[in-house]
C-alpha positions in Angstrom: 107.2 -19.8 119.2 109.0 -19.8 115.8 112.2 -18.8 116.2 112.9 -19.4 111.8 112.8 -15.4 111.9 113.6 -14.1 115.0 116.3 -11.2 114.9 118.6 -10.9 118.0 118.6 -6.9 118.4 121.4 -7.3 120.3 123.8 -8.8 117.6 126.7 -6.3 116.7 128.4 -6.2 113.4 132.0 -7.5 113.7 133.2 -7.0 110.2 133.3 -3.7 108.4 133.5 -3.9 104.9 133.2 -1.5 101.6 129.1 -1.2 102.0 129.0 -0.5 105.2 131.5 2.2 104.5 129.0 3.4 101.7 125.8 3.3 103.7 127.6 5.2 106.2 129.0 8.2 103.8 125.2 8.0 102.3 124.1 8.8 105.6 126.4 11.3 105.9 125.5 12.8 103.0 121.7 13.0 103.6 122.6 14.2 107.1 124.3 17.7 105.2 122.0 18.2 102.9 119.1 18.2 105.3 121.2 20.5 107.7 121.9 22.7 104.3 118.3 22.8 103.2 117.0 23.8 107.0 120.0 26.7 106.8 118.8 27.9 103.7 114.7 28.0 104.9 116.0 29.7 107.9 117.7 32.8 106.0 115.5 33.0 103.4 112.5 33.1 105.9 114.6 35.8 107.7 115.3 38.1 104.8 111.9 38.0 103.6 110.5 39.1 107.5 113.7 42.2 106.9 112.1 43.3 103.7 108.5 43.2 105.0 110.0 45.5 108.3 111.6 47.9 105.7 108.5 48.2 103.3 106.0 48.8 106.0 108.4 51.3 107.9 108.8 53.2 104.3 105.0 53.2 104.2 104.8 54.8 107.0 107.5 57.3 107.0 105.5 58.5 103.7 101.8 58.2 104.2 101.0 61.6 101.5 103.3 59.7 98.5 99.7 58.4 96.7 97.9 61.8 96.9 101.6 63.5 95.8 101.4 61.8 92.8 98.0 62.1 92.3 98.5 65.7 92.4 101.5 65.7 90.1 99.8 64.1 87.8 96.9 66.3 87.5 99.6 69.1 87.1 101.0 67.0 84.3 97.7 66.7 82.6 97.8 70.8 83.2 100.3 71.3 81.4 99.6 68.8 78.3 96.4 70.3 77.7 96.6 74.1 77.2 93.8 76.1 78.8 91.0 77.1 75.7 92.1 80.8 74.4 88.9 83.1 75.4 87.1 84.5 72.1 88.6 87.7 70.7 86.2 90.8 70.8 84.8 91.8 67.6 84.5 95.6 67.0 81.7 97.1 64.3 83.4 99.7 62.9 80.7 102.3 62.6 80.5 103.7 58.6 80.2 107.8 59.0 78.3 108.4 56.2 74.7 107.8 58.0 76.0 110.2 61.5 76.9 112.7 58.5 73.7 112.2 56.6 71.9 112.5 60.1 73.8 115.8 60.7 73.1 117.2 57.1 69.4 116.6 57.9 69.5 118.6 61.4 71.4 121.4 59.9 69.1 121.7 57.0 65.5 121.5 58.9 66.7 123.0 62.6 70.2 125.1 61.7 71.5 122.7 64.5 75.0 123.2 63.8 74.5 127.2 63.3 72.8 127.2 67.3 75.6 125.3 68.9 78.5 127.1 66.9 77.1 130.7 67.8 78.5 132.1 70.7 75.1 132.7 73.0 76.5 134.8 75.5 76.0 138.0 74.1 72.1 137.4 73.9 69.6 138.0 76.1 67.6 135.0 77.6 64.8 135.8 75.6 66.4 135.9 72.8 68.0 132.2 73.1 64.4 130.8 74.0 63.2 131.8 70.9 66.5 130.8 68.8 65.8 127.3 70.4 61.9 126.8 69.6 62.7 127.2 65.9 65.6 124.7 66.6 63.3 122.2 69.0 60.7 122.6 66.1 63.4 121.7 63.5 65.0 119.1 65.3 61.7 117.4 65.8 60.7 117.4 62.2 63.9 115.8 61.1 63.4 113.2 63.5 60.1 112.4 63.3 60.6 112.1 59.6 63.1 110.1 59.5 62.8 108.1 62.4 61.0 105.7 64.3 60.5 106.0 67.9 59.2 103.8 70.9 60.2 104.0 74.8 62.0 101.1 76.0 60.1 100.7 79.1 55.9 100.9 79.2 55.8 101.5 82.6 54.9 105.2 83.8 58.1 107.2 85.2 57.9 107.7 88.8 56.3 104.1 89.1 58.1 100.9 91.0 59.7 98.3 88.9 60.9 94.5 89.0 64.1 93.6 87.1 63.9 90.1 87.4 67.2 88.1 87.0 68.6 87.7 83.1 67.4 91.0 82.3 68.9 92.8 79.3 71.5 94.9 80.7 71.8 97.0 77.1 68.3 98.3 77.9 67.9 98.9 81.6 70.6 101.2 83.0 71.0 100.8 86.7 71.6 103.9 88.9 71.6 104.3 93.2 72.9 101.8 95.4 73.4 98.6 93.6 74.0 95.3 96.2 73.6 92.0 95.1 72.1 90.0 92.0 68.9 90.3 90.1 65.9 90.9 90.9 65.9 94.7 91.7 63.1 96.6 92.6 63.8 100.3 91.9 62.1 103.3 90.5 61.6 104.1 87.2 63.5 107.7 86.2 63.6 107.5 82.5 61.6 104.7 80.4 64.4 105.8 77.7 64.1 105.6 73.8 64.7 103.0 70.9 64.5 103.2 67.3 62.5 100.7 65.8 62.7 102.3 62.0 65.3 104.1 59.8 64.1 106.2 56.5 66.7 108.1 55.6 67.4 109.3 51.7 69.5 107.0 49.6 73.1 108.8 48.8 74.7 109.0 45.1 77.6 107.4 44.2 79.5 111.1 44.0 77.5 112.4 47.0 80.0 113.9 49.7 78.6 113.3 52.9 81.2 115.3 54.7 79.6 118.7 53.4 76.7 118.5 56.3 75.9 122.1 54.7 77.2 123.8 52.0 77.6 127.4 51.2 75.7 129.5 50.4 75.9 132.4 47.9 73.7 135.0 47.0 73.8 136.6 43.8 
């Protein structure tokens, strides 16, 4: 056995000197800072586990807080963006001159505005039937000259209809009991009237179309 390198373990120190009193502090010193560094894992490890507790306890103390501020931020939006104005209503003002014109040419072939002025009380029954043929004959020339007629519906009165949904409500009048959306089925009371030509006189630049009928004087 070769005892050149053999250590005796049980061989004790009997001097102590300045390195031994440096290995020692050196020891010392690792010793703290290890028991330093495990102090500091410890209580960092310990207040992150606190702030995960507290997060998930104010998640669920306020389960609603995403669709809040979902909500508020569609009102938001509401109130950035103003709603579009709706479209104003334009009114035709109506020009007199062809309502006088039209009355003119009523007075002048029927007398319309003499019948309906008179006070017809005082006559007999006879009497007003005849009054009114010469108007209804008068009334009819005007229009028939001047005018162009056509019924708005084909159909036969007294005959069953279809209105079938999107129908032109400025041409069909409804009347009864009226439940639901289109299509109606209904009778037909009145196929009703449109004017598919106008020929009325031109007017002069002096013409005054308030004087429906003028005066008259005999001499």
């Amino acid at each position: 056995m070769n005892t050149l390198y053999a250590v005796d373990l049980s061989l004790r120190p009997t001097t102590f000197d300045f390195w031994h009193v440096c290995l020692a502090g050196a020891v010392v010193l690792l010793l703290s800072l290890l028991v330093v560094l495990l102090l500091s894992m410890v209580i960092s490890l310990s207040r992150s586990r606190k702030k995960a507790a507290e997060q998930a306890i104010q998640k669920a103390a306020r389960p609603l807080e995403p669709e809040v501020k979902i909500v508020e931020k569609i009102v938001e939006v509401e109130k950035i963006v103003p709603a579009p104005a709706p479209e104003p209503v334009v009114l035709k003002e109506a020009t007199p001159d062809a309502a006088l014109q039209l009355l003119g040419l009523l007075q002048k072939e029927a007398r319309f505005i003499d019948f309906i002025k008179e006070e017809v009380s005082a006559y007999s029954d006879a009497d007003i039937g005849i009054a009114a043929r010469v108007v209804h004959e008068g009334c009819s020339k005007a229009i028939n000259e001047h005018f162009s007629l056509a019924p708005v519906r084909s159909e036969q009165e007294g005959s069953r209809i279809t209105l079938p949904q999107g129908f032109d409500a400025a041409t069909v009048r409804l009347t009864g009991n009226i439940v639901g959306a289109a299509p109606f089925t209904g009778t037909l009371i009145h196929k009703g009237w449109q004017v598919t030509g106008i020929r009325l006189p031109k007017l002069t630049a002096g013409h005054n179309a308030n004087i429906v009928a003028p005066a008259e004087v005999e001499l």
